[in-house]
C-alpha positions as CSV (number, residue, x, y, z in Angstrom):
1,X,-8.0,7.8,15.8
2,X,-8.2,6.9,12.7
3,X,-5.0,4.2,12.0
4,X,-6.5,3.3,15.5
5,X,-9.4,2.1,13.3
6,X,-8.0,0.6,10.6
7,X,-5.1,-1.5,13.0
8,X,-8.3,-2.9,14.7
9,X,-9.6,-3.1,11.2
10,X,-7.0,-5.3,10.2
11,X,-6.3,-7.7,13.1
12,X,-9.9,-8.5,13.1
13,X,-10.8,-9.2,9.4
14,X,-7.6,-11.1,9.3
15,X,-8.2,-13.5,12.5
16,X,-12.1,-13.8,11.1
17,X,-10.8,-15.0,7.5
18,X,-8.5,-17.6,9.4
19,X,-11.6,-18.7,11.2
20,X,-13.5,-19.1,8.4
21,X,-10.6,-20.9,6.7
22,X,-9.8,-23.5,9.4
23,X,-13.4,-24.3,10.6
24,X,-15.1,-24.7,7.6
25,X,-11.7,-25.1,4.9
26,X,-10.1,-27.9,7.5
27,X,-6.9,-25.7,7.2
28,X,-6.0,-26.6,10.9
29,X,-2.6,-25.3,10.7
30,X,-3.6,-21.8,9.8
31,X,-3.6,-20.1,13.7
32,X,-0.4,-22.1,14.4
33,X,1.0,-20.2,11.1
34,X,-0.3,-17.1,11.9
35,X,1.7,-17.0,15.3
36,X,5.4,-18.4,14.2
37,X,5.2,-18.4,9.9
38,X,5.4,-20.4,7.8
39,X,8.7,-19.7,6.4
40,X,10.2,-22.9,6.6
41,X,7.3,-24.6,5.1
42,X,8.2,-26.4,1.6
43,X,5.0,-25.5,0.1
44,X,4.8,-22.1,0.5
45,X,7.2,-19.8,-2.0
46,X,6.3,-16.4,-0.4
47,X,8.0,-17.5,3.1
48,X,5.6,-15.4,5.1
49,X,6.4,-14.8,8.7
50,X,4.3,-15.1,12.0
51,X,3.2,-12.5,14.5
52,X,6.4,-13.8,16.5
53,X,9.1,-13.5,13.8
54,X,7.8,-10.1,12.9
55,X,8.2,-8.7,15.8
56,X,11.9,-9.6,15.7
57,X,11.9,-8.1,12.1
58,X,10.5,-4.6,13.3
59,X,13.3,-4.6,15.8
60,X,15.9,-5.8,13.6
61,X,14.7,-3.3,10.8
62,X,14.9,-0.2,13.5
63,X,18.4,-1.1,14.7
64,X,19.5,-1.3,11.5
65,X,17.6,1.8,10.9
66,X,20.3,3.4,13.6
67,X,23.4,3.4,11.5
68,X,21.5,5.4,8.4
69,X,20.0,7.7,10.9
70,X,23.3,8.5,12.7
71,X,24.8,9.4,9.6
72,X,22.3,11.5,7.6
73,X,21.3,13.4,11.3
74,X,24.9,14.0,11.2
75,X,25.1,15.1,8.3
76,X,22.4,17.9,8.5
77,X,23.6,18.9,11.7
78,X,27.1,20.1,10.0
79,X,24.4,21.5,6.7
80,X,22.5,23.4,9.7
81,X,25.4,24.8,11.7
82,X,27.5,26.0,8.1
83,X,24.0,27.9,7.0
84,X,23.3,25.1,4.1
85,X,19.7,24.8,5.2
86,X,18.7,28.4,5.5
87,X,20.4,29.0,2.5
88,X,18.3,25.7,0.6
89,X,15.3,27.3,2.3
90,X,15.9,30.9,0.5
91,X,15.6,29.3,-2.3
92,X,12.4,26.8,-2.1
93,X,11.1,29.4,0.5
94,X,8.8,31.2,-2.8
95,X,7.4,28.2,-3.5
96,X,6.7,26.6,-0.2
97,X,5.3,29.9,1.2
98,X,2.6,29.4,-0.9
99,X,2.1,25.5,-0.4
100,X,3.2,25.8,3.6
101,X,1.4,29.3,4.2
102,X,1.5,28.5,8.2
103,X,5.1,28.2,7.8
104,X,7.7,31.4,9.1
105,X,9.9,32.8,6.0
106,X,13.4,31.3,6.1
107,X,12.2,28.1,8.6
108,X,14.5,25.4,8.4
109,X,11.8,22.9,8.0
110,X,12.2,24.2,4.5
111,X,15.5,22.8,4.0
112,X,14.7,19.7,5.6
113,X,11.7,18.9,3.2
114,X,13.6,19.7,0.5
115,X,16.4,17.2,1.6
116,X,13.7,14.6,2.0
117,X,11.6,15.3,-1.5
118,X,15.6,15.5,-3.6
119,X,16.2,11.6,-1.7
120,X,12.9,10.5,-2.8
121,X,14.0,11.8,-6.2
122,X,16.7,10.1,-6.3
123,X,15.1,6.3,-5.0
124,X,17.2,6.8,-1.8
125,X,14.5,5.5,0.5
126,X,17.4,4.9,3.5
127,X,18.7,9.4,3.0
128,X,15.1,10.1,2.2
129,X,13.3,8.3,6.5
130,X,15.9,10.5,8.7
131,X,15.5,13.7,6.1
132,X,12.0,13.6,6.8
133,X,11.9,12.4,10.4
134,X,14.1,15.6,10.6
135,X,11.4,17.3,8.8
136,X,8.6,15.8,10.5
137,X,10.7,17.6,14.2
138,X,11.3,20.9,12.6
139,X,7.3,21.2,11.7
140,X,6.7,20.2,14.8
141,X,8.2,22.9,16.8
142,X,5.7,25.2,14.8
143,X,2.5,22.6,16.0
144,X,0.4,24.5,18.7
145,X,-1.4,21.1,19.5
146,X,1.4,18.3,19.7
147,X,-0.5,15.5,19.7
148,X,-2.4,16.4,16.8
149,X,-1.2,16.9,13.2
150,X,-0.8,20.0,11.6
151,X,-1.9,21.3,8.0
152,X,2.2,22.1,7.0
153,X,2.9,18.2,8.7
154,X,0.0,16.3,6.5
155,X,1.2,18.6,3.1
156,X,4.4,17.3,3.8
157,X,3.8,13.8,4.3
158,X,1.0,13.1,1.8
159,X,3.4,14.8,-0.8
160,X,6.3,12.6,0.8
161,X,4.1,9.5,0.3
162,X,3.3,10.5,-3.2
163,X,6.8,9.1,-3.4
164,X,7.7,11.2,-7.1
165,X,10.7,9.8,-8.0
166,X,13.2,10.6,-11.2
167,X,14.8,6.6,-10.6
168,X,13.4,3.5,-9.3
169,X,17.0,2.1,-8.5
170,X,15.4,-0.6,-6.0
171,X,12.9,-1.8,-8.4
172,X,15.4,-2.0,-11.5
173,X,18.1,-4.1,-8.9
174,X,15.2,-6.3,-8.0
175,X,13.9,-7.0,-11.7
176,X,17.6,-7.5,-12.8
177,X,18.3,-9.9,-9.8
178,X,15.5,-11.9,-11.3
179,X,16.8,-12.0,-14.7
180,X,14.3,-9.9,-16.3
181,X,15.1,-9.4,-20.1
182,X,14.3,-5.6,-19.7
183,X,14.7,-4.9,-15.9
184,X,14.7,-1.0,-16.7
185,X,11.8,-1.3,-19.4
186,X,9.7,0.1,-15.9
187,X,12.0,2.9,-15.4
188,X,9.4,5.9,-17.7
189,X,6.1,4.3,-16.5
190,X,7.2,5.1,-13.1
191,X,8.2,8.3,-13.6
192,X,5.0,9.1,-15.0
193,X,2.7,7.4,-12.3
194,X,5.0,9.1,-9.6
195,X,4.6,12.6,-10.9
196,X,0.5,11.9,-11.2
197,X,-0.2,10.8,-7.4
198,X,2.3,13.5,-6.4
199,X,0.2,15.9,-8.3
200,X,-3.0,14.1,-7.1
201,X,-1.5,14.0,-3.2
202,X,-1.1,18.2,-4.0
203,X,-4.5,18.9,-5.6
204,X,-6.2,16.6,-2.5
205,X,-4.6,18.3,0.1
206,X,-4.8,21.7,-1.0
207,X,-8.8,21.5,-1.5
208,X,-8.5,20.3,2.1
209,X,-6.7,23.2,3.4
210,X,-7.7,25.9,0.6
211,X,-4.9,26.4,-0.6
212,X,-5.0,28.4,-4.3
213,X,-2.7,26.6,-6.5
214,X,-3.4,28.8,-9.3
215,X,-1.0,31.0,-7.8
216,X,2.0,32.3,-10.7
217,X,4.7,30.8,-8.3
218,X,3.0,27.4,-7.7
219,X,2.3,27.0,-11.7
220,X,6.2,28.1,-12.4
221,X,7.4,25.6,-10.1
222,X,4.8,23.0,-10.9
223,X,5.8,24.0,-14.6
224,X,9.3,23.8,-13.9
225,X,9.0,20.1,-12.2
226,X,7.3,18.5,-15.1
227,X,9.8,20.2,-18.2
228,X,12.3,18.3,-16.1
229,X,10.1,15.1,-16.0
230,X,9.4,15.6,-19.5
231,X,12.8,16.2,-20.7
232,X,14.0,12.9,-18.6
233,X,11.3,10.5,-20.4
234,X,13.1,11.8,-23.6
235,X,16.6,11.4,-22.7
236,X,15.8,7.7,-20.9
237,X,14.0,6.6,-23.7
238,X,16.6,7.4,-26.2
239,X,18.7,5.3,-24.0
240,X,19.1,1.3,-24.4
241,X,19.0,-1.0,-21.2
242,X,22.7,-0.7,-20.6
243,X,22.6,2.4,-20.7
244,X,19.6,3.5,-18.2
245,X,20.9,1.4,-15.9
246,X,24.5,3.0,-15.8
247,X,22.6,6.1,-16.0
248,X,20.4,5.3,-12.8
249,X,23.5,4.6,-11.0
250,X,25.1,7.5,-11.5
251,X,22.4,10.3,-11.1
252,X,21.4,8.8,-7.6
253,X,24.9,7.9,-6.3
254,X,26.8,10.5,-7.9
255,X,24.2,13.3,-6.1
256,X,24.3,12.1,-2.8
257,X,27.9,11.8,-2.7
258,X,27.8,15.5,-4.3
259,X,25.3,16.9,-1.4
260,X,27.9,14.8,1.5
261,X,31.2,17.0,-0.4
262,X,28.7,20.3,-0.8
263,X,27.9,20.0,3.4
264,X,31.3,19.2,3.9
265,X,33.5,21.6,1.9
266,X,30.2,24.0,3.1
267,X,31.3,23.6,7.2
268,X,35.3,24.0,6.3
269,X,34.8,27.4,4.7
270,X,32.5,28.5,7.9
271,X,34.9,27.3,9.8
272,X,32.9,24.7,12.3
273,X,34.2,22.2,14.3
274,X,32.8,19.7,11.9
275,X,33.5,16.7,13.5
276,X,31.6,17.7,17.0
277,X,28.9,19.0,14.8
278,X,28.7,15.1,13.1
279,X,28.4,13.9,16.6
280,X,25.5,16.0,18.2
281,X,23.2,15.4,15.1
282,X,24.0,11.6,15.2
283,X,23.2,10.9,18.8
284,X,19.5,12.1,17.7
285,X,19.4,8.5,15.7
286,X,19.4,6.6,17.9
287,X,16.7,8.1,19.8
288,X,14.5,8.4,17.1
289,X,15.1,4.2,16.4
290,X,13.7,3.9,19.5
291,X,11.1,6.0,19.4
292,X,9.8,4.3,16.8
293,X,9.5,0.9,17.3
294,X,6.2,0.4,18.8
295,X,4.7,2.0,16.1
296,X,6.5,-0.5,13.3
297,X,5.9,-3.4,15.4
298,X,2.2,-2.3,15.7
299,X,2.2,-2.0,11.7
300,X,3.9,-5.0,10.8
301,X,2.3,-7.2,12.9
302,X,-0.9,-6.3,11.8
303,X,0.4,-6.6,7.9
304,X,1.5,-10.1,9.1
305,X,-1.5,-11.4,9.8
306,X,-3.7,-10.2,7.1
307,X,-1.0,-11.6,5.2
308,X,-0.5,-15.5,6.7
309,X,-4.1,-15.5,7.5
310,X,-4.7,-15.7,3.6
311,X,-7.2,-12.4,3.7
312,X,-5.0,-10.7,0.6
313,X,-6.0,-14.4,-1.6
314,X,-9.5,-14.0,-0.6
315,X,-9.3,-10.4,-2.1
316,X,-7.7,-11.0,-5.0
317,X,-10.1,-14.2,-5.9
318,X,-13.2,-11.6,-5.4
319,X,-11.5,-9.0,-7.7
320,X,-10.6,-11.4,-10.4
321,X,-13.8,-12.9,-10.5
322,X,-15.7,-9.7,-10.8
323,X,-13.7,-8.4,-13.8
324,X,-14.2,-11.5,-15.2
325,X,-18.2,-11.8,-15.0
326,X,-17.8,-8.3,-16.8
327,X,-15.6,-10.1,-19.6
328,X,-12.4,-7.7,-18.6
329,X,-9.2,-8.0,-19.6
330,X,-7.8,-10.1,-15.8
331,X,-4.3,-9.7,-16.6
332,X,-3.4,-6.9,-14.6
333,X,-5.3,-8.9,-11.4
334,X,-2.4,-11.1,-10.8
335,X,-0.3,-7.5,-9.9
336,X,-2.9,-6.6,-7.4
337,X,-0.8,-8.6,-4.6
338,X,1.8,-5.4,-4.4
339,X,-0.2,-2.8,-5.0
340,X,-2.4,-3.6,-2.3
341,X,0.2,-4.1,0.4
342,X,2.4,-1.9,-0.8
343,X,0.6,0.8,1.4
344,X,1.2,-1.8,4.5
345,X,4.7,-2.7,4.1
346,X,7.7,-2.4,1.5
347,X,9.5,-5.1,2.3
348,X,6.2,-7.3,2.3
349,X,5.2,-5.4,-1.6
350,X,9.1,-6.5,-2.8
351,X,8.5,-10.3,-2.2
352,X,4.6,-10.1,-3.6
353,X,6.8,-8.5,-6.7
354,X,9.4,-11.3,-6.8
355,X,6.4,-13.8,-6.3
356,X,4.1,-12.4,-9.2
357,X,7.9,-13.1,-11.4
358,X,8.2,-16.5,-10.3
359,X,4.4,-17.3,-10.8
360,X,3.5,-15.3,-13.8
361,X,6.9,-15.3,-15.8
362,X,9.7,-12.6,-15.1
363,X,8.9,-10.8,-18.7
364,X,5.0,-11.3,-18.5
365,X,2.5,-7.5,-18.1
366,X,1.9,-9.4,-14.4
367,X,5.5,-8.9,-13.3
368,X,6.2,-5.2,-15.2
369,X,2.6,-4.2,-13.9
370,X,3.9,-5.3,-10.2
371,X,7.2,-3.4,-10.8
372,X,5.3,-0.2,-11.6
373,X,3.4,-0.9,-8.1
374,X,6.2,-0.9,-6.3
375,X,8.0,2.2,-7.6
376,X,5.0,4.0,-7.8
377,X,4.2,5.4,-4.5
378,X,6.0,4.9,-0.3
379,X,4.5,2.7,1.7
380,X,1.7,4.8,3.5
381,X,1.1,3.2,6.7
382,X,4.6,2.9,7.3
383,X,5.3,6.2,6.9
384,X,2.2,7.3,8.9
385,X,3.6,5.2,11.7
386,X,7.2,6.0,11.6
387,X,6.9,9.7,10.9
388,X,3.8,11.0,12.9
389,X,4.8,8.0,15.8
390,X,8.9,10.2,16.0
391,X,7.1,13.3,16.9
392,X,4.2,11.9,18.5
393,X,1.4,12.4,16.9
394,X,-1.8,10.3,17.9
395,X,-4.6,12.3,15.8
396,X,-3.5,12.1,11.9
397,X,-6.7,14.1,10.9
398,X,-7.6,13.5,7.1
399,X,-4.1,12.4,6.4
400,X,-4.4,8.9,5.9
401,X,-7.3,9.4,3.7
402,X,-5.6,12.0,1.5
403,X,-2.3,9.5,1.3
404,X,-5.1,6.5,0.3
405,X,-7.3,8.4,-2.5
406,X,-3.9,9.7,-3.8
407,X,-2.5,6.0,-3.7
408,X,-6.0,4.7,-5.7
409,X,-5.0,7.5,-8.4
410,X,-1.6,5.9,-8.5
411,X,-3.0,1.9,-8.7
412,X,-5.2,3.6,-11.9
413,X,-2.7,5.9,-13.3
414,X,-0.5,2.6,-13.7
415,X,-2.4,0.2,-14.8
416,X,-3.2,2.2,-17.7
417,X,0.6,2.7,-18.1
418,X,1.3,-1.1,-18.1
419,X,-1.6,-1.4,-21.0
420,X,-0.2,1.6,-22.9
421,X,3.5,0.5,-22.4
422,X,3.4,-3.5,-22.4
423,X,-0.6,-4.0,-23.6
424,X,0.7,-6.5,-26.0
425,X,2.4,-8.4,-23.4
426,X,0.5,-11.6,-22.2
């Protein structure tokens, strides 16, 4: 009910800004671009695409979507048949017993999670959707009511959308692709703004449910997580650009090609037929790409309009103007673009990041601030659609709050990173 609300929310404030725009602005084209873009027009740098073109995109995105699903569904159907997902649960099951109380001891939904948190670690956003669409299944075999999510199902995907993650490799390829003196200058405030909505996603959630994180295990492995966070800001900043970004590369790829020989090498000693296990699981990806659809297109056309209807301008121009009747520093306004569709769409918050470069300078706090943005936290209404839409979940509960108020800690937590890291920075 309520992403019902706020997709209603959004088609309507965005087709009452475009009336207000053409009838009393003169901007005549504006419906016409709302319906098929404006991407070939001259004037306007962000190429934005219509309600029509979208669609195509949402399509485009889930076939391609196909191919990674195939492969990583494969792949944990050879980890599941060898044992490797019990086994991962044995070991997060201490922890997870505590912050998933409604799930069974030894429940591969364990595994699966853990999969999807280590690929979201890693900045492997195309591992970390069919991980946690696999998740998002195996939690829901435990959901008395099916068409309504359950407490173990919102934990999961607020913490998911949290989006903690040890390596923005995306970000750092984008900033380098635009010739950023620094691209990996980003890389520790990202860390840190990560770790704080994921702890901020955690605390929200478990007041919700009651949950007692004051529990021994909880504070070891809470513990545990931020020595390693701690003891990666040291090592990366000791490190010069070169250097972080040969590091990045290696830590994600090197892993993931690690967890493929681990399942692999894993199956041969069981003695599976590995190859026929490969199959089964990659069949389910296809499915689930089509399952999903109607939910992106929903999503994405909505994002569309808000976008081409020029409601995000509107907002910006009201924030800016605010701060400045306060006398505020407005520097950090001209990042607000990707933070505030980043919740909406990643690929939309990627070209608001490469815009805020080409507009504000590709070294300026603008364009580091809108790099933090983006690595900072998944893109929640995405993620609400795609996840909750491949198990079929219409009633989402308090999880879209939880995912938003988590995602406002995040826009705070790194804006106060861009001052403390690039303050001086105009």
């Amino acid at each position: 009910m309520a992403l019902s609300r706020i997709w209603s929310g959004f088609i309507i404030v965005a087709i009452v800004v475009a009336c207000v725009k053409c009838f009393f602005f003169g901007q005549t084209d504006l419906f016409n671009w709302m319906v098929i873009g404006k991407a070939d027009d001259p004037a306007n740098p962000l190429k934005l695409d219509g309600i029509i073109e979208t669609c195509w995109i949402a399509v485009d995105l889930c076939i391609k979507l196909v191919g990674t699903l195939a492969l990583f569904m494969g792949l944990m159907s050879i980890a599941e048949k060898a044992g490797g997902i019990r086994l991962l649960s044995k070991i997060v099951g201490p922890f997870f017993a505590k912050l998933f109380p409604d799930i069974p001891k030894g429940h591969p939904s364990m595994g699966h999670m853990i999969m999807n948190f280590s690929a979201n670690l890693l900045g492997l956003d195309n591992a970390a959707t069919p991980f946690g669409i696999k998740a998002m299944e195996s939690l829901q075999e435990l959901n008395p009511n099916k068409d309504t999510a359950s407490n173990s199902q919102i934990m999961f995907l607020c913490l998911h959308a949290a989006g903690l993650c040890l390596i923005p490799v995306s970000v750092i390829a984008i900033r380098s692709a635009q010739k950023a003196s620094d691209p990996t200058n980003i890389f520790i405030p990202c860390l840190i703004v990560t770790f704080a909505g994921t702890m901020a996603a955690m605390l929200i959630v478990s007041f919700k449910q009651k949950i007692n994180l004051l529990q021994p295990v909880i504070l070891l492995w809470i513990l545990g997580i931020s020595a390693i966070v701690a003891l990666l800001v040291w090592h990366v900043h000791n490190l010069d650009t070169i250097g972080i970004k040969s590091f990045s590369g290696f830590l994600s790829g090197g892993i993931i090609l690690l967890i493929f020989l681990i399942i692999v090498l894993g199956a041969l000693y069981k003695k599976i037929d590995i190859f026929d296990a490969f199959v089964d699981g990659a069949k389910g990806g296809f499915e689930t790409a089509l399952k999903i659809i109607p939910y992106l297109v929903g999503i994405l056309v909505a994002v569309s309009m808000l976008r081409t209807s020029g409601t995000f301008d509107v907002v910006m121009l009201g924030i800016k103007n605010i701060f400045m009747f306060f006398g505020a520093d407005t520097r950090f306004v001209d990042a607000l673009p990707t933070a505030l569709i980043r919740p909406l769409s990643g690929g939309a918050a990627r070209g608001m990041m490469v815009s805020t470069m080409i507009t504000s300078g590709k070294d300026s706090f603008a364009s580091n601030l809108s790099g933090i943005f983006q690595g900072a936290s998944d893109t929640t209404f995405y993620v609400v659609a795609v996840y909750f839409g491949a198990v079929g979940i219409k009633n989402t509960r308090y999880a879209i709050g939880s995912m938003l108020l988590a995602d406002l800690i995040g826009v705070i937590t790194a804006i106060s990173m861009a001052y403390l890291f690039f303050g001086n920075v105009k």
